[in-house]
N, C-alpha and C positions, 0 to 999 in steps of 0.2 A: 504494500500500500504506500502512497504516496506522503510520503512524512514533511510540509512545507518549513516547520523549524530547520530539519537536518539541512533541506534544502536550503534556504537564508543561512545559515550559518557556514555551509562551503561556499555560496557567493561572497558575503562579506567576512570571511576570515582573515588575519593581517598576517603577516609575519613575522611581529615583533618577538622576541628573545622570550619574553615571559608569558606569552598567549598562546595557546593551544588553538592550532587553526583548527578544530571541529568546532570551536566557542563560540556564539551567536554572540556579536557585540551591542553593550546596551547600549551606547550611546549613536542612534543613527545621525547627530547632528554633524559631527565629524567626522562621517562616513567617508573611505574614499573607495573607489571601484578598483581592486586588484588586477582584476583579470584586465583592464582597458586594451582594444587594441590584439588580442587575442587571440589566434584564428579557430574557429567552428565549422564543420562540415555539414551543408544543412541535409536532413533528413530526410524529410517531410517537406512540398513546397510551401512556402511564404508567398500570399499572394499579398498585393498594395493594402497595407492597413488592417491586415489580418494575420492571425497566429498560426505560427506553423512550427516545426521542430527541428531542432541542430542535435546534432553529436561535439561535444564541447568539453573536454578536463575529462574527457571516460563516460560521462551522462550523457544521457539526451535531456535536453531543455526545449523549453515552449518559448520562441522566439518572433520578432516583429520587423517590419523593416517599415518602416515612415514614408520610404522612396517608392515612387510610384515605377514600381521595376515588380517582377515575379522571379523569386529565386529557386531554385529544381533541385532537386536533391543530386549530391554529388559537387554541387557549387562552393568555392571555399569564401565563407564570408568572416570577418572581422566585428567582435563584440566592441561597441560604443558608446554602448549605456546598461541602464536597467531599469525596469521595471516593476517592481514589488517581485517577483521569482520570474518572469519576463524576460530575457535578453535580447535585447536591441541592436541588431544586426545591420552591416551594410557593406557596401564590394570593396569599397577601400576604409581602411583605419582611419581614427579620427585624426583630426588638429592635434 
């Protein structure tokens, strides 16, 4: 079954010296995105503004692209963002 803690806690795990990256961090104010930039193989296709799925860190994830593009599975796309357990995908890395 789909566990969304364990999930939020391997996207936002840091790798600071004294944190356990399985550890959900409490403070999301100072959140920063690990993975940024990342590459993901997507699954499942992403059509414009809808969720679809990546192979991404060994998971599959439920992924989105904002660009009015359809990505196919076998395509290699670049994490960007996120989305509350979301990964926000796109053909080239960010800024």
């Amino acid at each position: 079954m789909f566990n969304p803690i364990k999930a939020l806690s391997f996207i936002f795990a840091t790798h600071a010296r004294n944190i356990n990256n399985d550890m959900l961090i409490e403070n999301y104010d100072n959140l920063s995105f690990t993975y940024l930039n990342e590459e993901a193989v997507v699954d499942e296709s992403i059509y414009p503004n809808q969720t679809g799925r990546v192979r991404f860190q060994g998971s599959w994830w439920p992924a989105r692209c904002d660009r009015p593009i359809t990505l196919t599975p076998g395509d290699t796309v670049y994490v960007v963002g996120v989305d509350k357990i979301t990964l926000l995908v796109s053909l080239a890395p960010a800024n």
